[in-house]
KOLTIVO-978174 format. One record per residue (C-alpha): residue number from 0; x, y, z. Coordinates in Angstrom, 1 decimal. Layout:
N
<k->NUM	px->X	py->Y	pz->Z>
...
//
This chain:
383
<k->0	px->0.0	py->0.0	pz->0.0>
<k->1	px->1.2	py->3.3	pz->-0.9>
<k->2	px->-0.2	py->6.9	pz->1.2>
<k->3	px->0.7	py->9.9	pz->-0.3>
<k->4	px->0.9	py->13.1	pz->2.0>
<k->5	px->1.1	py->16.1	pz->0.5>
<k->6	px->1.5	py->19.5	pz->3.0>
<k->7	px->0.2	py->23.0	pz->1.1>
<k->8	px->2.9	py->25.0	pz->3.1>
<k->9	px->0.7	py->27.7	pz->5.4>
<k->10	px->-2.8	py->26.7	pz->3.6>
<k->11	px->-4.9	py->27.6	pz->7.0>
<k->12	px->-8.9	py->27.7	pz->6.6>
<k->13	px->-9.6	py->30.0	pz->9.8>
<k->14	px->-8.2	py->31.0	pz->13.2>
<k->15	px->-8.1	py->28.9	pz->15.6>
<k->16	px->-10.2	py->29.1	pz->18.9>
<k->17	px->-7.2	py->30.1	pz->20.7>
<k->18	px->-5.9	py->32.6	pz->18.1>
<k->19	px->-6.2	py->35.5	pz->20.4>
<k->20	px->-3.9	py->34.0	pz->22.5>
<k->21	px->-1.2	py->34.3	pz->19.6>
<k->22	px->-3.0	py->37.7	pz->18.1>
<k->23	px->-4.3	py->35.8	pz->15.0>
<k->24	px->-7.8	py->36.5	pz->15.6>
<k->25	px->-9.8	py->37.2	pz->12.2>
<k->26	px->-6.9	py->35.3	pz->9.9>
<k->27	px->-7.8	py->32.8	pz->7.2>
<k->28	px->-5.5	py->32.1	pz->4.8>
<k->29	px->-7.4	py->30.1	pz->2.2>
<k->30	px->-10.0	py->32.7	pz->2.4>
<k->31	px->-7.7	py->35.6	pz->1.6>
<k->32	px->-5.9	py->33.8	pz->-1.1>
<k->33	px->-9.4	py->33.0	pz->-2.8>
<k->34	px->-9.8	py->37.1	pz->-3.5>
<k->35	px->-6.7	py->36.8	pz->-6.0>
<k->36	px->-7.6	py->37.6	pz->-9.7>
<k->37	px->-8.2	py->34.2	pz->-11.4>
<k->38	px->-8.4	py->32.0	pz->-8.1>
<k->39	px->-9.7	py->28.6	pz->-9.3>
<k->40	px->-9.3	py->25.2	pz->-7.2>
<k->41	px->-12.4	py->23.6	pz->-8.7>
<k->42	px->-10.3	py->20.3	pz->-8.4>
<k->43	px->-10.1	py->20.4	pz->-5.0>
<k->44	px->-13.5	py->21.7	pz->-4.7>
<k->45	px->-14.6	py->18.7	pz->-6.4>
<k->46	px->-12.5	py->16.3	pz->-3.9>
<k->47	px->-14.7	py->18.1	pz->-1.2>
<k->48	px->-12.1	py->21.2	pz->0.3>
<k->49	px->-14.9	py->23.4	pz->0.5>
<k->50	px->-17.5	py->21.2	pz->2.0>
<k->51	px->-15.2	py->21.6	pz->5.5>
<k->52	px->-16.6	py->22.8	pz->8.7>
<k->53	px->-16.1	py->26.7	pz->8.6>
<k->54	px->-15.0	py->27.0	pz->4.6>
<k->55	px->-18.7	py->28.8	pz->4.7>
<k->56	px->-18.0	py->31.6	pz->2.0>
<k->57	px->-17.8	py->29.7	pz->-1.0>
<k->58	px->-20.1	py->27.2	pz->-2.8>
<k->59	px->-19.1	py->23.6	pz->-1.7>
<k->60	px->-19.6	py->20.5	pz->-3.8>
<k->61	px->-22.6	py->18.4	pz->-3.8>
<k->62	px->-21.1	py->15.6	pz->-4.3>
<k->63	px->-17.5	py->15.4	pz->-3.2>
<k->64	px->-15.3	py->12.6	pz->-4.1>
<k->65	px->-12.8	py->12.8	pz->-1.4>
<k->66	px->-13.7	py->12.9	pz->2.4>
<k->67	px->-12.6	py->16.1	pz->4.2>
<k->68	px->-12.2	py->17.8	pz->7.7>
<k->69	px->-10.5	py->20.4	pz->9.0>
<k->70	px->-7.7	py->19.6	pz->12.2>
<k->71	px->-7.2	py->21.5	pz->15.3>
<k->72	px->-3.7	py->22.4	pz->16.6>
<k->73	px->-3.2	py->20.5	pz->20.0>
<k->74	px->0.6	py->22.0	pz->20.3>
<k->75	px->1.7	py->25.0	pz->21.3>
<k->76	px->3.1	py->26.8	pz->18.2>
<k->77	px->2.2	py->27.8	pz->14.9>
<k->78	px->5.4	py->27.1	pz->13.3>
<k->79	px->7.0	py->24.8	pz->10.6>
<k->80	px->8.5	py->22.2	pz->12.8>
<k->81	px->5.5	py->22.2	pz->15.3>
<k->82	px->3.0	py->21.5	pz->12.6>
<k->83	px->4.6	py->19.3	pz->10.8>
<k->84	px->6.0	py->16.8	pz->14.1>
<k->85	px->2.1	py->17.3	pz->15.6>
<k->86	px->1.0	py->15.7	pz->11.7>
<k->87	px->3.8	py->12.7	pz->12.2>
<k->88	px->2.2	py->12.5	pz->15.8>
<k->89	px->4.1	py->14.4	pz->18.4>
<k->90	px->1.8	py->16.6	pz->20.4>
<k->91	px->4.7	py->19.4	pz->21.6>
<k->92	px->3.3	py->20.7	pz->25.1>
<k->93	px->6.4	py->22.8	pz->25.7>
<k->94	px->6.6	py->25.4	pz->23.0>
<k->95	px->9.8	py->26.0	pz->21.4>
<k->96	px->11.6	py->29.2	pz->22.5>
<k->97	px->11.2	py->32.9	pz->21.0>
<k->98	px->13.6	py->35.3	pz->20.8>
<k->99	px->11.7	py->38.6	pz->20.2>
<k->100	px->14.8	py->41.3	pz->21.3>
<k->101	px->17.2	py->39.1	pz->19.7>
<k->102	px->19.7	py->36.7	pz->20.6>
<k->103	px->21.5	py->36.7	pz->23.9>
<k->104	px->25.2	py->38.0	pz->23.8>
<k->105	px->26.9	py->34.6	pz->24.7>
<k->106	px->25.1	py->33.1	pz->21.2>
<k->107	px->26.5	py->35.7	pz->19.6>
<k->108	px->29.5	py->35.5	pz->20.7>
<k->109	px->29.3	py->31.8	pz->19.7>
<k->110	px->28.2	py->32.1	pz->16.2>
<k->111	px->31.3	py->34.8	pz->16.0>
<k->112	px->33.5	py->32.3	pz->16.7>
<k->113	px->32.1	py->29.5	pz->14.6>
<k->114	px->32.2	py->31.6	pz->11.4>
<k->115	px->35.2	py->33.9	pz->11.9>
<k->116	px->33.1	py->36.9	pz->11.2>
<k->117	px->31.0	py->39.4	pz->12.9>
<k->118	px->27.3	py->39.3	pz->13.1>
<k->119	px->24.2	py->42.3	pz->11.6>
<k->120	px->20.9	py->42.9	pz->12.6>
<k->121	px->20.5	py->40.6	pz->15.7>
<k->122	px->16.7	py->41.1	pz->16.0>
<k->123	px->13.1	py->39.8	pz->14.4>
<k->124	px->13.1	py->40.8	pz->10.6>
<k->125	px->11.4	py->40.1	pz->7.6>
<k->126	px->13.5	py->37.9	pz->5.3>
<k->127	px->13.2	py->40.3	pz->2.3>
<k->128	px->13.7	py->43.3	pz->4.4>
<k->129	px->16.7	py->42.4	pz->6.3>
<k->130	px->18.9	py->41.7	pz->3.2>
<k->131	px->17.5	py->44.9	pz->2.0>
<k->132	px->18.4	py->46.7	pz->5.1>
<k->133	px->21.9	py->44.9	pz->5.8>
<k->134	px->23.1	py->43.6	pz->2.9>
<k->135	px->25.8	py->46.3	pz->1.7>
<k->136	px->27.1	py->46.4	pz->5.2>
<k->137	px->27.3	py->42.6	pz->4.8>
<k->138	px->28.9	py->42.9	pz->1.3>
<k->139	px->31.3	py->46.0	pz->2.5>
<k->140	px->32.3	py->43.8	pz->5.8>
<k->141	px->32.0	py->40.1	pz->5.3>
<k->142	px->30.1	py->40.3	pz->8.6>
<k->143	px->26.8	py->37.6	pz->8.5>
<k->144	px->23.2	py->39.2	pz->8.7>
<k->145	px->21.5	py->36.8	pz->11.5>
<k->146	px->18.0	py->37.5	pz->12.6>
<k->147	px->14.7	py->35.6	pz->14.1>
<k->148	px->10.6	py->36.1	pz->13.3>
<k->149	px->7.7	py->35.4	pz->15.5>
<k->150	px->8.8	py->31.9	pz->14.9>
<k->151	px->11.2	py->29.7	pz->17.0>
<k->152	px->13.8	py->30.0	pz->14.3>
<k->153	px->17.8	py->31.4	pz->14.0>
<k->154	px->18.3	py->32.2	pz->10.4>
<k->155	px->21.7	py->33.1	pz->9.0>
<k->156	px->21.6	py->35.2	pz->5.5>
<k->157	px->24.9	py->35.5	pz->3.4>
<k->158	px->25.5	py->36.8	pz->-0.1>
<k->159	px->27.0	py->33.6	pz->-2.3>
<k->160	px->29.8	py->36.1	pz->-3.3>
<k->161	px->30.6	py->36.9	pz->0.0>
<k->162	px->30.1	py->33.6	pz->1.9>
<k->163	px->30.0	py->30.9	pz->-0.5>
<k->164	px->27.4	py->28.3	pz->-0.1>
<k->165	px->29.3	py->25.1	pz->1.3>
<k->166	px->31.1	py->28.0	pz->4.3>
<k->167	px->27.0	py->29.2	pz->5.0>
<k->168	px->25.8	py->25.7	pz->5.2>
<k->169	px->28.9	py->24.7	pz->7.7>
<k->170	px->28.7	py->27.8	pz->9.6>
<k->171	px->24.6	py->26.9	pz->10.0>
<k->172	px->25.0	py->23.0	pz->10.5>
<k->173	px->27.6	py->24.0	pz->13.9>
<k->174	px->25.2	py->27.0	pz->15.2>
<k->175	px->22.2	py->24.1	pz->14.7>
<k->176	px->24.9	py->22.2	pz->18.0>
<k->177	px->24.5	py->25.4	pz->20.2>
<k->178	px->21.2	py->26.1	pz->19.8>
<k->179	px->19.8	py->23.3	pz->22.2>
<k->180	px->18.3	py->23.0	pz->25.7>
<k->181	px->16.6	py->26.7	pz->26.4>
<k->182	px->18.1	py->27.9	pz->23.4>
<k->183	px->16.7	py->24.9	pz->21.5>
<k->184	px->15.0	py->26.7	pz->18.2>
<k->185	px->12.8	py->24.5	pz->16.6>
<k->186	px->15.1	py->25.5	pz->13.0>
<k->187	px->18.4	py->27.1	pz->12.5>
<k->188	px->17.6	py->28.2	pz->8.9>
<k->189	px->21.2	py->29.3	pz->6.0>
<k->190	px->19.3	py->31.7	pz->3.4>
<k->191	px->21.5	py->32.9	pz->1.0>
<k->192	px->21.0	py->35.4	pz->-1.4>
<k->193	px->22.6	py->36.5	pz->-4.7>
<k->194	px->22.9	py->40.0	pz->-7.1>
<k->195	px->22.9	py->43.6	pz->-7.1>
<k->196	px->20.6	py->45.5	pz->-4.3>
<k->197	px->18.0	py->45.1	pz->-3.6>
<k->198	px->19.1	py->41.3	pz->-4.1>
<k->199	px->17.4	py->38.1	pz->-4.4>
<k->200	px->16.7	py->35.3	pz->-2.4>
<k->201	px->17.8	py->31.7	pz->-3.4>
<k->202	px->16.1	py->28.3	pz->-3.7>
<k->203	px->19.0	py->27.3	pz->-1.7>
<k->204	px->17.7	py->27.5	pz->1.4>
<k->205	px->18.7	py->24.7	pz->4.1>
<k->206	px->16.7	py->24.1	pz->7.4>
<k->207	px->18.5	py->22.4	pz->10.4>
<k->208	px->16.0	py->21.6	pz->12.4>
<k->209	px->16.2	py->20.0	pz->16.3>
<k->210	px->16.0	py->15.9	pz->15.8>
<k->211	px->12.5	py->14.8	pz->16.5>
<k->212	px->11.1	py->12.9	pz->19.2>
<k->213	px->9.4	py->9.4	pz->17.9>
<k->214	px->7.2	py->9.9	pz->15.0>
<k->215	px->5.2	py->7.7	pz->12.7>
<k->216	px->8.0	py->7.9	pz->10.5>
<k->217	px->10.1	py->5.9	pz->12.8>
<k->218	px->7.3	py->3.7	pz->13.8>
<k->219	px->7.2	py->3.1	pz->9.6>
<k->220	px->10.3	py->2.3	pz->9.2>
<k->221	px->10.2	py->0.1	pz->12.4>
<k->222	px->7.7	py->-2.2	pz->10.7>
<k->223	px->9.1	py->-2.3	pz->7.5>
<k->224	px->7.4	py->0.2	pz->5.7>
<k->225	px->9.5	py->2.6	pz->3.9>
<k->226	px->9.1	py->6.8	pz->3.9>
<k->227	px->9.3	py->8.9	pz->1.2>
<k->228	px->10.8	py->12.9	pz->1.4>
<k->229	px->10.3	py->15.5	pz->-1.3>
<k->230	px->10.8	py->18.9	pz->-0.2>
<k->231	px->11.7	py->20.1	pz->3.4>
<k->232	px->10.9	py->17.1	pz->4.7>
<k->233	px->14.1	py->15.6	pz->5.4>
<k->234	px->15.1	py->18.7	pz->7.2>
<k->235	px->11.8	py->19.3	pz->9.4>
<k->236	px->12.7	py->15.6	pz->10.6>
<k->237	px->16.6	py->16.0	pz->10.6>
<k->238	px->16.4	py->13.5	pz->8.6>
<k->239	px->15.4	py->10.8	pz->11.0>
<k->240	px->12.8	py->8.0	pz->9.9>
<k->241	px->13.1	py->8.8	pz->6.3>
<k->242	px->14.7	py->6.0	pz->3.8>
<k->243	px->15.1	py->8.5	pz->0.9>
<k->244	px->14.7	py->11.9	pz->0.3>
<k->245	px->14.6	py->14.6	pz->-2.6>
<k->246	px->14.8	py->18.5	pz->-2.5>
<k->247	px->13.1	py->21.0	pz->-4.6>
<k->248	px->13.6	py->24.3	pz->-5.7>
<k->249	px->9.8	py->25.3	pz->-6.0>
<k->250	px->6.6	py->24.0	pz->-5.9>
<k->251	px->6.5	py->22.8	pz->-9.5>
<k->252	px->9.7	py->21.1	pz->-9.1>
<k->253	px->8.0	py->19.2	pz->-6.3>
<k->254	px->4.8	py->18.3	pz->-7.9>
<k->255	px->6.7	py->17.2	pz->-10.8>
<k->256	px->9.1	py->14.9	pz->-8.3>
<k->257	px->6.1	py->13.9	pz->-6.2>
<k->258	px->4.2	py->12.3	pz->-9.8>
<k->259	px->7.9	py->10.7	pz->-10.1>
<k->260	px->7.3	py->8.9	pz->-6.9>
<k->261	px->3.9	py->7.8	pz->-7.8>
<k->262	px->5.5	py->5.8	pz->-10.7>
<k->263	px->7.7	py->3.7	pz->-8.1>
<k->264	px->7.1	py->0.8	pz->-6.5>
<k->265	px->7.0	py->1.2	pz->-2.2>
<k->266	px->5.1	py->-0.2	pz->0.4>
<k->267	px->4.8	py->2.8	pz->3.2>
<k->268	px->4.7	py->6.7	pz->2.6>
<k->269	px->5.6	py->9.9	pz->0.4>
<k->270	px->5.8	py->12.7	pz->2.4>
<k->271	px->6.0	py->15.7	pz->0.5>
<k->272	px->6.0	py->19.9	pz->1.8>
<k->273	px->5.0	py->22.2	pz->-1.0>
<k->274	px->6.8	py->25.4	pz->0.3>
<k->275	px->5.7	py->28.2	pz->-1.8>
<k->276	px->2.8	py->28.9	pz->-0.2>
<k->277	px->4.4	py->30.2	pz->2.8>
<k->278	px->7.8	py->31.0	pz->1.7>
<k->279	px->7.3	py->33.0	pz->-1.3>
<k->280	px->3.5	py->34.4	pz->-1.1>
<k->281	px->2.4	py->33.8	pz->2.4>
<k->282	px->5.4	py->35.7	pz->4.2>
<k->283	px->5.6	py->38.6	pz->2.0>
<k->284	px->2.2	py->39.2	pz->2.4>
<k->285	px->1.4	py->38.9	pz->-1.5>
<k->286	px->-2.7	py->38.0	pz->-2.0>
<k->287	px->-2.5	py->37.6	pz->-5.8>
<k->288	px->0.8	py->35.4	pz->-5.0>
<k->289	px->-0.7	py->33.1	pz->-2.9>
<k->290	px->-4.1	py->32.8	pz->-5.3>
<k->291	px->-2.1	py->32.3	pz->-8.5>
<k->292	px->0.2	py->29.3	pz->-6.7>
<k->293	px->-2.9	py->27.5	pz->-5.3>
<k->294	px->-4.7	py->27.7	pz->-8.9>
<k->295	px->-1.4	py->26.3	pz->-10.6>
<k->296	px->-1.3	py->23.7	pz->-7.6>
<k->297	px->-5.1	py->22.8	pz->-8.5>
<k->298	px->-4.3	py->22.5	pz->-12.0>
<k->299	px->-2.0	py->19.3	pz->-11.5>
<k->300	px->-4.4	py->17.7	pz->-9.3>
<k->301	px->-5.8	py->15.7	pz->-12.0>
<k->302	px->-2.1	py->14.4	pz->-12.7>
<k->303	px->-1.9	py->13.3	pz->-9.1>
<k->304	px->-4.7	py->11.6	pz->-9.2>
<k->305	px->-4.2	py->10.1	pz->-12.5>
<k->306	px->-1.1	py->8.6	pz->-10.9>
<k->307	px->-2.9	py->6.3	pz->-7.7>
<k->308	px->-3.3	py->3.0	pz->-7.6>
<k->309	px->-6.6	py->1.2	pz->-6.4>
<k->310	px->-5.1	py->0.8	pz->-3.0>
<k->311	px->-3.3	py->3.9	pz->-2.6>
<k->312	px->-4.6	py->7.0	pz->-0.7>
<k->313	px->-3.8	py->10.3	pz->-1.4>
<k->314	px->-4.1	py->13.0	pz->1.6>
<k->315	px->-3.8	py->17.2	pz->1.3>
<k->316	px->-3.4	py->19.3	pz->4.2>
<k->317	px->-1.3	py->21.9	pz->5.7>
<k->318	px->0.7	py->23.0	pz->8.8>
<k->319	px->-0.2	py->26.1	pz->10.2>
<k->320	px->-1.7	py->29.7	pz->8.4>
<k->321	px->0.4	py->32.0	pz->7.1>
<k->322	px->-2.5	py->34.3	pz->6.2>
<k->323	px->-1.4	py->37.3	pz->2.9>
<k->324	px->-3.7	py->39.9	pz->4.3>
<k->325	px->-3.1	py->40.0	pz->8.2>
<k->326	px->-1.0	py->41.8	pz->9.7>
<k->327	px->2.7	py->41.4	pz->9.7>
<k->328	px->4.5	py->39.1	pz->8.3>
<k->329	px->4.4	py->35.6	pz->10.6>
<k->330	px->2.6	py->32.5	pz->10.4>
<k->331	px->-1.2	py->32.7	pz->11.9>
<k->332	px->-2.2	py->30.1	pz->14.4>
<k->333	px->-5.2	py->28.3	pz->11.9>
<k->334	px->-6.6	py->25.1	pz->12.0>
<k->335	px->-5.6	py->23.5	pz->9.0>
<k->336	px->-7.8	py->21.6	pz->6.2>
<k->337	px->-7.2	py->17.8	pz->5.1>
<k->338	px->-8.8	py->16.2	pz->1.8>
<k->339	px->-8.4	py->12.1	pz->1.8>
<k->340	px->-8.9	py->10.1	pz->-1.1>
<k->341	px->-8.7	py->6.9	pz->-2.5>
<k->342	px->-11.0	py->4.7	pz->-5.5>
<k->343	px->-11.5	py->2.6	pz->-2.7>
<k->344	px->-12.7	py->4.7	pz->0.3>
<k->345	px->-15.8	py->6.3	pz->1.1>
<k->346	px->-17.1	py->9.2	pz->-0.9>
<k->347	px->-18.1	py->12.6	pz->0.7>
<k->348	px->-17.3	py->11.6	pz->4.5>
<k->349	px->-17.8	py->14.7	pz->6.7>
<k->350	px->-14.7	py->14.1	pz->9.0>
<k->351	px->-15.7	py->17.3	pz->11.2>
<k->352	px->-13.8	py->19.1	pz->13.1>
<k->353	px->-10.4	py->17.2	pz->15.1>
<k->354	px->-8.9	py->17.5	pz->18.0>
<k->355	px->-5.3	py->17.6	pz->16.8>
<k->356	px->-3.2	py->17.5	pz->13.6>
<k->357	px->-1.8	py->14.1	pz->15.1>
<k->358	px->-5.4	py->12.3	pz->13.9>
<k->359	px->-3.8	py->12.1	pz->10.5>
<k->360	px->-0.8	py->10.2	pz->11.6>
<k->361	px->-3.1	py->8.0	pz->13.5>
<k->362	px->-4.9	py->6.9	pz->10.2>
<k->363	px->-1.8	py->6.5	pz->8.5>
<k->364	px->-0.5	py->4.2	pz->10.5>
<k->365	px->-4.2	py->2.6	pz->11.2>
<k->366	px->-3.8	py->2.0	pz->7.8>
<k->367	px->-0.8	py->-0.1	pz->7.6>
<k->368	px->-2.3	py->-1.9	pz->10.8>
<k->369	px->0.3	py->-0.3	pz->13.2>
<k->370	px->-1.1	py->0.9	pz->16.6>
<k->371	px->-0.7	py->5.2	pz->16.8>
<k->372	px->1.6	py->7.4	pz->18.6>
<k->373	px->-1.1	py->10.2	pz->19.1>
<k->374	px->-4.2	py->11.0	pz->17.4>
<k->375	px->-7.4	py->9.2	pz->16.6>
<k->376	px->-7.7	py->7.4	pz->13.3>
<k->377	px->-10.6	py->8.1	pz->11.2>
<k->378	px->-10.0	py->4.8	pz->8.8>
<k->379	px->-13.2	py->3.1	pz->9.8>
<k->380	px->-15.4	py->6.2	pz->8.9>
<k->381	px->-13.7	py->6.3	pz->5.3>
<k->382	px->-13.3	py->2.7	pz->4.5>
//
């Protein structure tokens, strides 16, 4: 049996109960990405994404061929690494530490003596913004531009001319050993950028993320399944539980990989992370963005499909919001949507509304006839 599990990067459908508690009240990302110019996801529609509890300003689908539900967010976060290990079926109670005046003095100090260079900014920044603002000092010095977000994140930025890309990675990789214990950041984070001001961000990007507790990747591979990466995957997990991985530069690059791994033989699971959505549009606050990568996304839909076989399921969902027409520039604390199908399961199940991202995992595993981490599986309702 084959399970495909495809994460829209950011695709929230509405705030969260608790959203006030992380001043995300009124966000909902799949709603303000629907106002773009040409927004069309009539695939999806069709599987059932509109039919979920709370996706009320829209027409759903009479007769929806996939089963659907939207999932609350049990942990305590709203970021990357949070979502994504709460989906593989750790529930983190503890939320992974901020940094919101910067970095103490004795990291610093650290990260000054792990690269050999001084250190810019020091302070929560917009990605864009921060090369913009510190990237001729960085040019004129050689001195690294290191910054945070509303995330738990350490992120390192470098031109390529000035520190080449192997030096960033290195430099990143040994800050990713320091940042642990109350200092733990759920992702240390090398972006590198390239050309003239106001400069331009690579596809290079390279997430070193804390090593996971046990997942339902491990529990996979533990019962001789094997697990699938394309995309950040493999460095949301550190690369633990996974068997084989791929990167991607964008999100066509990892549809097109992802219908490559639907033409292989495997008994166990493709995980793939579709990053666009949140890196590219979500972030940088760009509505028609966001509209015009969800329409391209729905457009090879069909080809996913296409590629199942009769026992395979294919699941969509997301990790956290990361809403283009709220305020700032962070993610927004969202429950997220999931779409199941398979030309074996149920048609049209109303999966409601969960308790916790970790439910997926459950199935998933449910499925293979291994007991679950976390989570309730919903199998029985869909088979």
């Amino acid at each position: 049996m084959r399970i495909f599990l495809i994460v829209l990067d950011s695709v929230g459908v509405g705030y969260l109960p608790d959203a006030k508690d992380f001043d995300d009240v009124g966000s909902n990302t799949l709603l303000s990405a629907s106002t773009a110019r040409g927004f069309d996801m009539s695939n999806m529609r069709a599987l059932g994404l509109f039919n979920i509890q709370g996706v009320d300003w829209c027409d759903d689908e009479p007769f929806p061929k996939g089963d659907f539900c939207r999932l609350n967010e049990a942990s305590r976060g709203k970021d990357t690494t949070t979502g994504h290990w709460e989906i593989a079926g750790h529930i983190s109670q503890t939320p992974f530490p901020l940094f919101p005046d910067g970095f103490p003095d004795e990291i610093i100090e650290k990260i000054k003596e792990i690269s050999g260079r001084d250190v810019l900014c020091n302070k929560p920044y917009s990605g864009t913004q921060v090369i913009k603002d510190y990237g001729k000092e960085h040019i004129k010095t050689g001195a690294i531009i290191v910054y945070t977000s509303a995330d738990s994140v350490l992120q390192i930025a470098a031109h390529n001319d000035v520190v080449p890309l192997d030096e960033l990675y290195r430099i990143c990789a040994e800050t990713r050993k320091i940042m642990q214990g109350k200092y733990g950041v759920g992702r240390v984070i090398a972006r590198p950028f390239i050309g003239e001001y106001p400069y331009v961000r690579t596809s290079d990007r390279h997430d070193y993320s804390l090593l996971p507790p046990l997942t339902m990747l491990d529990v996979l591979q533990q019962n001789g399944k094997t697990v699938l990466s394309v995309g950040k995957i493999i460095d949301i997990f550190a690369g633990k539980g996974i068997d084989r991985f791929v990167r991607t530069k964008d999100n066509k690059d990892g549809l097109d990989k992802t219908v490559d791994m639907l033409k292989e033989d495997f008994d166990g699971l493709c995980f793939v992370n579709l990053v666009d959505f949140d890196m590219t549009y979500g972030h940088r606050r760009d509505v028609q963005g966001y509209g015009d990568a969800l329409t391209y996304f729905d457009k090879r839909v069909p080809e996913l499909l296409d590629g199942l076989k009769d026992d395979d399921v294919i699941m969509f969902t997301a990790d956290h919001g990361c809403d283009p027409r709220y305020k700032g520039t962070d993610h927004t604390r969202e429950y997220i949507p999931l779409v199941v199908y398979g030309k074996k399961l149920k048609q049209g199940v109303d999966l409601g509304t969960r308790k916790t991202y970790a439910d997926i995992s459950a199935t998933i595993l449910d499925f293979f006839g291994i007991t679950p981490i976390e989570g309730t599986s919903f199998k029985s309702d869909i088979i």
